[in-house]
N, C-alpha and C positions, 0 to 999 in steps of 0.2 A: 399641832395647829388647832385653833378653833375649828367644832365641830362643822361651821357657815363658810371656813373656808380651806375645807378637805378635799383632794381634787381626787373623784373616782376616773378610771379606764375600764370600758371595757370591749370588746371585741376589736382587740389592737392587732395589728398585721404592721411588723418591722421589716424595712429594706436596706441594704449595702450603699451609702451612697459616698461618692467620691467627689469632692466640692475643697475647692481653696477658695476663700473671699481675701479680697484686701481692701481696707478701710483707709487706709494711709494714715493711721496712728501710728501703729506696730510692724513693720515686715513682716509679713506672709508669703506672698508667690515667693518671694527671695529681693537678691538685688537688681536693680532695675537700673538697664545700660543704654548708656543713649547712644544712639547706630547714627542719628542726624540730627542735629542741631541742640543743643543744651535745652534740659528739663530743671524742674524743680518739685521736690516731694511737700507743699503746702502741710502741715502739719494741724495748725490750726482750722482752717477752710475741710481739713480731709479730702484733697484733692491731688489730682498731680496734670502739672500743667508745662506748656514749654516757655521759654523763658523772652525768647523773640519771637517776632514774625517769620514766616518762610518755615520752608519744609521742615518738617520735625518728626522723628521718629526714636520710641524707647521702647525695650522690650524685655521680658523675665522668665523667667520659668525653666522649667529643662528642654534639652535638647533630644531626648526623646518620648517628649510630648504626642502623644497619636490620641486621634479618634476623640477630640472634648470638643466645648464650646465654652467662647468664653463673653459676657457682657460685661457693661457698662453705662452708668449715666452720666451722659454729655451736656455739658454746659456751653450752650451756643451763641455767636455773638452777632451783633449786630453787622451788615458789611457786606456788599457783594464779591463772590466768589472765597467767600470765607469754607473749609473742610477741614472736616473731623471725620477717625476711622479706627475702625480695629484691625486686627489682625492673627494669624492665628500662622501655625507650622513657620517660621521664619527662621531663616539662617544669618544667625548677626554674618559669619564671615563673606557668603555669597551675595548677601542680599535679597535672597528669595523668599519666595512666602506667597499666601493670599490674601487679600485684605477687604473688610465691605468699606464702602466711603459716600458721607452724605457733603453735596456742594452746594452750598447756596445759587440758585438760577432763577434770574426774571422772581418771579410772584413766588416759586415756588421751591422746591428743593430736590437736586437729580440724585440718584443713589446708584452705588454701582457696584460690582464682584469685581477684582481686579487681580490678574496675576502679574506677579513680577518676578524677573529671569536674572535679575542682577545689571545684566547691559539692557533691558527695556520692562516695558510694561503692558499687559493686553487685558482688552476687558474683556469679560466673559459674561458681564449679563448687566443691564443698564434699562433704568426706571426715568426718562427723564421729567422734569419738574415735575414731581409728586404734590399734590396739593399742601401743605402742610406751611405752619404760620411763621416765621422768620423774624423774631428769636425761637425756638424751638421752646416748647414748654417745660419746665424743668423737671417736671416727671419722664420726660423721654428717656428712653432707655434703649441703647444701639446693641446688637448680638451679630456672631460669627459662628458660624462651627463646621466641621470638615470632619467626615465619616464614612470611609469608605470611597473616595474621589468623590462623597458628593459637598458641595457648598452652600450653604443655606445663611443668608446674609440679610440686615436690615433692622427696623423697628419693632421691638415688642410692642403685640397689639399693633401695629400698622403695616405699612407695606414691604415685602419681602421680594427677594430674587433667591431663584437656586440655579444651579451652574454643574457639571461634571466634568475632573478635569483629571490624569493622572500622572501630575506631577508629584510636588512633594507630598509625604503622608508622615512628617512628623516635624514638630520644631516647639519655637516658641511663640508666646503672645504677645502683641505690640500695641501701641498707641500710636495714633498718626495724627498729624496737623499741621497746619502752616499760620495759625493766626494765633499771637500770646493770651487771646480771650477765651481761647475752647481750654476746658479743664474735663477732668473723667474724676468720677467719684464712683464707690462701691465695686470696683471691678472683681469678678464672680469667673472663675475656670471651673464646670464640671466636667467631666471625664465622660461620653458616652460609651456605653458597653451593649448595643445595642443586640440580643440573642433575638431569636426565634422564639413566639410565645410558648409557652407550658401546659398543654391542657391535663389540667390537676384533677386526675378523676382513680378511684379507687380501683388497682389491676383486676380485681372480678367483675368490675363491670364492664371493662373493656373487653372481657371475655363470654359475656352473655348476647347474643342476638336479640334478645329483646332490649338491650339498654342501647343498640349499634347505631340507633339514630342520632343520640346525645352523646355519648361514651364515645365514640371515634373520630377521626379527623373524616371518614367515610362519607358518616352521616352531615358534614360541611357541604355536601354537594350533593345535588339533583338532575339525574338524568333526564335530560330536555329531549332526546330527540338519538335514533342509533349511535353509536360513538360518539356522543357530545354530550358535555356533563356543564351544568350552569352553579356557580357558588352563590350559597342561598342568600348570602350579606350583600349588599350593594357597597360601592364606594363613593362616599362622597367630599372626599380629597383625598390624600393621600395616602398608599397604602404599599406593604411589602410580602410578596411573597418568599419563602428559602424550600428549594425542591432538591429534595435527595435525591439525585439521578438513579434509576433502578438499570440491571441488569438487559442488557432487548432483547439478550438471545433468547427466542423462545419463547419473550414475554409480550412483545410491540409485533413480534415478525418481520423483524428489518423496517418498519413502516416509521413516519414522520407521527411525534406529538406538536402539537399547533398549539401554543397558550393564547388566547387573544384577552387583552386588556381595555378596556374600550374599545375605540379603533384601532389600535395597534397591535399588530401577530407577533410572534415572536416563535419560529419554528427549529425543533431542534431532529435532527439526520443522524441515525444509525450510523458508525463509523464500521467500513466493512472487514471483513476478517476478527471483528473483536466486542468487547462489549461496551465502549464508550462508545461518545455522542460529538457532535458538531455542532456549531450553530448556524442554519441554512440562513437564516433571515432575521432580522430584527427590524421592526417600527417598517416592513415594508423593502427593507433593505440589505444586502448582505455586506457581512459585516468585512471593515477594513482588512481585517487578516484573519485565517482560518485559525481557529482553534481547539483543538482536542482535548475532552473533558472527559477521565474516567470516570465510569460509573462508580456511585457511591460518594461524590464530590458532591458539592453543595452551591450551588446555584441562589443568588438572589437577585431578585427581581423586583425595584424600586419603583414607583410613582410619587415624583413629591414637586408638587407646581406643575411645573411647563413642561419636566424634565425625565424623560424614562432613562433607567439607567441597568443595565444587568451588569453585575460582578460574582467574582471567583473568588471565595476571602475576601482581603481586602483591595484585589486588584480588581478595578474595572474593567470591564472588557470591549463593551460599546454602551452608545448613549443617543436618545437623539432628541429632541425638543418633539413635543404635543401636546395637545389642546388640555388646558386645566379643566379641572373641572370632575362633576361624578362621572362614574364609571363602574361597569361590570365586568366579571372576570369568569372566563371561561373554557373549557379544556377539550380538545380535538384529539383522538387516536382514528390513527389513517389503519392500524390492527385489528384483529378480533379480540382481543385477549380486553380485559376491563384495566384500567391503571390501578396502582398502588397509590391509593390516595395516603397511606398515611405516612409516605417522602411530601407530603404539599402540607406547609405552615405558613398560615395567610394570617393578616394583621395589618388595625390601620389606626392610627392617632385616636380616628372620631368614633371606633367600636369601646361597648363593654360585653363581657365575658365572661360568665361565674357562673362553676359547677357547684358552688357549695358546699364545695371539699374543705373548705378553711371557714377562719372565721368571717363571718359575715359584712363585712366591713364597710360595704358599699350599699348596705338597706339600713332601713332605720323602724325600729316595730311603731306602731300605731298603737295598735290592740291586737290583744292576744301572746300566746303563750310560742316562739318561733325557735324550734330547737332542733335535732338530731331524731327523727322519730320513725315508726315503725308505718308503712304504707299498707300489707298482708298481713291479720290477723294468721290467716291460713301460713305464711313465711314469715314468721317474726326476726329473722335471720338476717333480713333487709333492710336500710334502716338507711332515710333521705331526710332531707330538709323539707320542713312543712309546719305548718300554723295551725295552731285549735284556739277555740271560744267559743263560748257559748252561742254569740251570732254571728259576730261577721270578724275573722280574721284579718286586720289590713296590717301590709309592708309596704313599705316607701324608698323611692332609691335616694338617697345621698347627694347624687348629679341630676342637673339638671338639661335636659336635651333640648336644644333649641332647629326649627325649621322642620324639613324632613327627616323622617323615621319611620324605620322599619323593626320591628323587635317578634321575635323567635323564644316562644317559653316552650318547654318540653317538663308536660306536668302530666298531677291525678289527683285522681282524691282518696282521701285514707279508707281505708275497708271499713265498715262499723262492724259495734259487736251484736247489735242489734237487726241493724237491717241487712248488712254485711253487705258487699259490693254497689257501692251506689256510685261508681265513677264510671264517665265525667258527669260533675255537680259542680254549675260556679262557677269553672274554673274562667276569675275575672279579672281583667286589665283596663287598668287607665293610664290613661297619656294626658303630658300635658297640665298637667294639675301643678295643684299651691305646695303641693306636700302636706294638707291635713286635711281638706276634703276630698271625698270622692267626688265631688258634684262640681267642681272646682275644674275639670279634666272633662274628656271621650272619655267613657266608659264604655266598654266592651263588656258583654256579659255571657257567654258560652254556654248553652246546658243548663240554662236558668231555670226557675221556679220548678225546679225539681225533675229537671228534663222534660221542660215542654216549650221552652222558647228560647233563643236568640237574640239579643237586641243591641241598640247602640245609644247613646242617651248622648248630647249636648249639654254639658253641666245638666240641668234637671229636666230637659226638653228630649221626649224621643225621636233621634231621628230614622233608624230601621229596627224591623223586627222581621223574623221569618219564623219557622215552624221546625224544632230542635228534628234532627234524625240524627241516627248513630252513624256515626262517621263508617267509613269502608277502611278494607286493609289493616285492621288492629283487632284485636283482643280487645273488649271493653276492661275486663278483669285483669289483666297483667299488662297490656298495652301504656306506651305513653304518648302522650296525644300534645302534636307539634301547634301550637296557639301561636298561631302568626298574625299579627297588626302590624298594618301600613297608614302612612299619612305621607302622601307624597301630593304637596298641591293644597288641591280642594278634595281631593278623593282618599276617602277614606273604605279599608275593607279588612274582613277578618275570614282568614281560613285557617281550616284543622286538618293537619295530614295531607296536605294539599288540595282540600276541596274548600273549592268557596261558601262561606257559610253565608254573610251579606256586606253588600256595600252600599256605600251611603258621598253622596256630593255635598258638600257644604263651602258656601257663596263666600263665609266671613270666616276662616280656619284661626282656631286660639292658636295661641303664641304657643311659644314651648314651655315647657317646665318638667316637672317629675312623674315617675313611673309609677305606679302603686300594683301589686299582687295582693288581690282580696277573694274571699268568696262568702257564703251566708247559707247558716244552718250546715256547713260542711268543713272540712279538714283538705287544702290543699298540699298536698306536697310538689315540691319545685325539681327537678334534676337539673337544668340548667337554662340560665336565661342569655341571650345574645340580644345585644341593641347597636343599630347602626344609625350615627345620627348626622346632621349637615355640622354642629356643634355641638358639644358638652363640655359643663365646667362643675368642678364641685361647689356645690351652695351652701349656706351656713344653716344648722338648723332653721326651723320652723317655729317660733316661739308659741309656748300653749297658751290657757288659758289654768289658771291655777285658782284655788280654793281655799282659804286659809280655815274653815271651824266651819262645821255644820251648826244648824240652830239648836236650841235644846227643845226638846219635847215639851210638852203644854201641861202643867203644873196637874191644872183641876180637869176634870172630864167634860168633854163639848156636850154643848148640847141646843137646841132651835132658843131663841133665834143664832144662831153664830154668823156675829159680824166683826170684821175684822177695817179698820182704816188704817192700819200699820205707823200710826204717831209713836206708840212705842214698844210693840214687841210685832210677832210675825204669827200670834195666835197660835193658830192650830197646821199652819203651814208648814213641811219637813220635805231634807233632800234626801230621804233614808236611802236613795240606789245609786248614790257614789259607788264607782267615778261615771257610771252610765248616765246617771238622773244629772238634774239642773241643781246649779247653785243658787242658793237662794240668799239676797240682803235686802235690808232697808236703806232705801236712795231716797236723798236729800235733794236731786238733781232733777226728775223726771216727776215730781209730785204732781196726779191731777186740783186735789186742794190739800188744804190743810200742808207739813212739812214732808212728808215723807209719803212712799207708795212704795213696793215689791218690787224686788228685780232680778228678774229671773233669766239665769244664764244658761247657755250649755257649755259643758265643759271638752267636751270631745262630738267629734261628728258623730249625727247619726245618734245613735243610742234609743234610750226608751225617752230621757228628756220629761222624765217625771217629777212632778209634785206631790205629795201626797198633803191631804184636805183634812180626812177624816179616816182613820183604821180602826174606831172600833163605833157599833151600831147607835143612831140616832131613830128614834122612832117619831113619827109625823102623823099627829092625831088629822091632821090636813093636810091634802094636797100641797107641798112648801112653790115660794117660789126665790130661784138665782137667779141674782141680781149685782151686778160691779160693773167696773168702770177698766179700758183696757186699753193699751198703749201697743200692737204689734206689728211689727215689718211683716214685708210680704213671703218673706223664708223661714218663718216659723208655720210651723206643722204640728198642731197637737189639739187635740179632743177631752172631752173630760167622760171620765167614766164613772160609774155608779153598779156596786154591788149588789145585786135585788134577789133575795131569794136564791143565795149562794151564788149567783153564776153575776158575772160584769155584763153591764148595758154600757151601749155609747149611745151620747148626744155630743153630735157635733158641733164645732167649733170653729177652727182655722184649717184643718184637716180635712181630703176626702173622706167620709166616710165607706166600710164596706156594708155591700147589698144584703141584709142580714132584716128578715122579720125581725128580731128582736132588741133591734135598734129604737132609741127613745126618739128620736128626729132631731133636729139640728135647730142653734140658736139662730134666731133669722136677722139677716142684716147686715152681718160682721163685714165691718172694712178694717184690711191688713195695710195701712200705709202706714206705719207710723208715724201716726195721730192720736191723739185720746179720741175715745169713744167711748157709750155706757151700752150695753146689755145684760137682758134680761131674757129669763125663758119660764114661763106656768106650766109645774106638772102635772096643771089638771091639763095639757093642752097637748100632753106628752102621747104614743099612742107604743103598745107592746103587743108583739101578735095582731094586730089590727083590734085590739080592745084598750079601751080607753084604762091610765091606771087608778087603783080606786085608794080608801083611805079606810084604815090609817096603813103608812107606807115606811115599813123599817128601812131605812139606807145603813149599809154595813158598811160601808167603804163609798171613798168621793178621794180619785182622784183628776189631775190634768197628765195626759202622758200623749207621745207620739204614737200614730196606731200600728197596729203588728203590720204595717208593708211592706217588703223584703229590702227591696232597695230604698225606702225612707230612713229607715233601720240603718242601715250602712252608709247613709252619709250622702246618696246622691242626688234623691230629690229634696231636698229639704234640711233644715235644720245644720245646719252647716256650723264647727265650733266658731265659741263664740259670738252667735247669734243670739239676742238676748230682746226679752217684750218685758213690759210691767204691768202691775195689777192695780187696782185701789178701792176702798168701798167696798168692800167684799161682803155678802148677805147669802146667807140661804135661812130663810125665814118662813115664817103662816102667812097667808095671804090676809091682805086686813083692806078694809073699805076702802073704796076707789080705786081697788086693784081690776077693774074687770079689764080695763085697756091698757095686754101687758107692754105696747110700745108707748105708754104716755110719757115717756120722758123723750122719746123717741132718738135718733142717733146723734151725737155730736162729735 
């Protein structure tokens, strides 16, 4: 294939998936048998519909169908009391099965979980008139699925019912209808295999006490208070625990463990004489019939909607309705002895969870170099996930989190060879963000400016700061240090290791978006990140900003006056610091006169965002003065500098400048709207060391760059990719008569 359309992979992660689709071209599920009233397989349309009015039911697949879901999109008809449904575990011979079903009612439309026994039918969980438009939109698309007695039924993307019920737990998939206008197209069966999650982390380091925070299911919980232990993830919908029951004798002391789930307890009783368990109570209540559960059994424990559910395999065992919604999850021993947390695997639709054990698949680099890499000089032995660059390392997550968020990084920073132990440095997170800037997001900064402050920024506004200390309870040098950020609300806060570092209130909370792991002038390494969010979906990249040619270099050697109106070349102007620096073209588009002016881009956040003017010495039998004309938004950040006597001067610009004697002073005036404007500055007006400079004045170097500020640099106050100003008229010339008033042209 052409080289423009060769498709790279890389950082692929492949999964098992079990999926039948039918299109109604070809037979797939199999043959399709009508249990009630005659169908028709539409070939053309790629649909399958019933052929009359009145109740209508057909259905395919095997009969030892367990544990799938299957969709479809329905085509709805005009009509009151018009229904369409699915259906899932069904017995052509008894007539049994579960089915979801939407009915046309009044304005709206009711939906419902339905069982049926062969001789009747009973609802199990009912939505009446849902708001929704009547014909249904034809992207609606209806689902079913049944896992473990639980029932989860309704609109992708809209409203849903869940149900537990334990009756049938295998069959086939059905179609249901009573009107010749509802048709099903695309119908989709995957298979749910639903395990306990995997924490994929390397067997030494589940073996070391210093990795025992990150490395173990252990380190998933915190003890709140004597025998009660709190999970550090919140829930905020649905979630499952599976608890390997342990041994009591000798472990619990005959005593009651209390799970509580939200509001709901869930207590399980030493069975006496032996080493299994009972279950005393459920949601408050003791359950229908006693149960006996040997230890070593597997227990799970569901929350999904309205609906708590514990089962034994795949048999349910009790169930009860409660309040949707988030939720915390918490562990009670009525013993002295501590639990065996690592029989507890928790997991919920809206977490992410990566040790970095694999590839990387759910970050996306920025900048920098994100590999397999060594944390201890002193231990080269070790070897975690972490980012180097020369300034600032960023990674991006993939997904994006919407609402509230709480996220758990367990990091450091890499030893140098030079300064050797400099962690924590940096160690920085944003939430919230576009996926290419940091300044885009809350930025959380840890252990900042070299370990002397804390902060919190608002896209490029700060809004806390406090005074860095070294965290308690850790090892700075081998420790790893738990960077917890929340955004629950309007409140936002950041602690290490469980102490509160600072918090910050904000009136107008950004939406959601992406994650980013960055730090500056340092090397973080990652061991594992945990995100708990109200949503997340994965997002399609971020599109950059791309650069096809740099300019070419300038023929003949510059020299006073050098002016440049860019009609048709770009002089003495170069991006030599690709991919850091600006890209530079001449635009037809933004000219202040004449056809063309300068247009100066950044191609990645952050960065140095340089120009360079002049690299090699111009000598100034006078005092020169700069002079052009300039077009720039309010997010552009850069100063021009000047090489005097081997060392760089600034004269500012659009930029803070830093507090430096040997600063040339700032051009006066500059407005960033973009607008055109002309400015000018006389370096006879210029001031060095508090001495005026004198003449003649070698300039070795003149460029425009963003100034060395940590976080400017990195993308968060300023300069955001893609942000782009122009130039025009460009002059560094001798002063010539009628220069004494350098604002005579004054601002436009």
């Amino acid at each position: 294939a052409p080289e423009a359309l060769a498709a790279r992979f890389d950082d692929a992660e492949l999964r098992a998936a079990e999926e039948v689709r039918e299109d109604f071209t070809t037979p797939v599920i199999g043959k399709w048998t009508d249990l009630q009233g005659a169908w028709v397989t539409d070939r053309e349309r790629h649909c399958r519909r019933p052929l009359r009015d009145g109740e209508s039911l057909t259905a395919a697949g095997g009969a030892d169908w367990t544990d799938y879901r299957v969709e479809a999109d329905v085509t709805w008809p005009r009509g009151e009391d018009a229904q369409a449904g699915l259906g899932v575990c069904w017995d052509p011979a008894t007539r049994q099965g579960y089915s979801v079903r939407l009915t046309a009612a009044g304005t709206g439309v009711a939906v419902e979980l339905v069982c049926s026994d062969g001789g009747g039918e009973t609802t199990l969980a009912h939505l009446p008139e849902v708001l929704l438009p009547v014909p249904l939109p034809e992207a609606s698309r209806l689902f079913l699925s049944r896992s473990e007695g639980r029932l989860t039924g309704g609109l992708v993307n809209g409203p849903t019912l869940t149900a537990v019920h334990a009756g049938r737990d295998r069959g086939q998939c059905a179609l249901l209808a009573n009107d010749r206008r509802v048709s099903f197209e695309a119908v989709t069966v995957s298979f749910v295999r639903e395990a306990p999650p995997e924490l994929v982390v390397a067997e030494q380091f589940t073996q070391e006490a210093l990795m025992s925070g990150w490395a173990t299911r252990a380190g998933e919980w915190r003890k709140a208070a004597d025998r009660h232990w709190d999970y550090r993830l919140p829930f905020f919908g649905d979630g499952t625990l599976w608890w390997t029951l342990p041994r009591h004798a000798g472990e619990s002391r005959g005593e009651a463990l209390t799970l509580t789930f939200g509001k709901d307890d869930f207590v399980l009783r030493p069975q006496p004489g032996g080493d299994g368990w009972s279950v005393a109570s459920f949601c408050g209540k003791p359950p229908e019939r006693p149960t006996a559960i040997p230890a070593g059994d597997v227990l799970k424990l569901t929350r999904s909607g309205s609906v708590m559910a514990l089962s034994r395999g795949a048999a349910p065992l009790c169930w009860r309705e409660t309040e949707p919604g988030g939720a915390a999850l918490s562990l009670t021993a009525a013993g002295d002895a501590e639990p065996d947390f690592s029989g507890f695997l928790v997991a919920s639709t809206d977490w992410l969870d990566d040790t970095f054990s694999r590839a990387p698949v759910n970050w996306r680099v920025q900048r920098g170099v994100w590999d397999t890499m060594q944390r201890w000089t002193c231990g080269p032995s070790w070897s975690f996930f972490g980012g180097t660059h020369p300034v600032s390392p960023v990674i991006w997550s993939k997904h994006s989190f919407d609402g509230d968020l709480v996220l758990e990084l367990f990091a450091g920073t890499q030893m140098e060879q030079v300064e050797g132990d400099i962690t924590p440095t940096d160690l920085n997170v944003t939430i919230c963000g576009d996926g290419r800037d940091l300044g885009s997001g809350y930025s959380f900064v840890y252990a900042g400016m070299r370990q002397k402050a804390n902060r919190l920024y608002r896209r490029d506004k700060l809004l806390a700061e406090t005074e860095y200390k070294r965290p308690s309870r850790v090892s700075a040098h081998t420790g790893w240090f738990r960077v917890r950020v929340e955004k629950l609300g309007r409140e936002l806060s950041l602690t290490v290791n469980d102490d509160l570092v600072l918090r910050a209130t904000d009136d107008e909370p950004l939406p959601g978006g992406r994650i980013a792991f960055w730090s500056y002038l340092a090397s973080p390494i990652l061991a594992r990140a945990r995100v708990a969010a109200a949503s997340h979906r994965f997002a399609p990249p971020v599109a950059g900003e791309r650069a096809d040619s740099a300019p070419e270099p300038p023929s003949a050697p510059v020299g006073l006056p050098l002016k440049c109106d860019f009609e048709d070349s770009m002089g003495p102007f170069r991006d030599r610091n690709r991919p850091e620096g600006a890209d530079l073209r001449l635009d037809r588009t933004q000219a202040r006169a004449g056809d063309r002016c300068l247009r100066v881009t950044n191609l990645d956040s952050g960065g140095d965002f340089s120009v360079w003017i002049l690299d090699s010495p111009v000598v100034c039998n006078e005092l020169p003065v700069l002079s052009f004309d300039y077009c720039v938004p309010a997010e552009v950040k850069v100063n021009f500098y000047l090489r005097l006597q081997g060392r760089w001067r600034e004269l500012g610009f659009t930029a803070p400048m830093a507090d430096k004697a040997d600063n040339l002073g700032a051009i006066a005036g500059v407005v960033t709207d973009g607008e055109w404007h002309h400015a000018e500055f006389r370096f006879s007006e210029a001031r060095l060391n508090a001495s005026k400079l004198s003449a003649p004045l070698e300039i070795e170097a003149l460029a425009l760059t963003s100034p060395a500020e940590p976080y400017l640099r990195c993308g968060v106050l300023g300069n955001p990719a893609g942000c782009t100003y122009y130039l025009d008229n460009f002059e560094l010339r001798l002063p010539a008569a009628g220069d004494a008033d350098p604002n005579r042209r004054g601002a436009r």
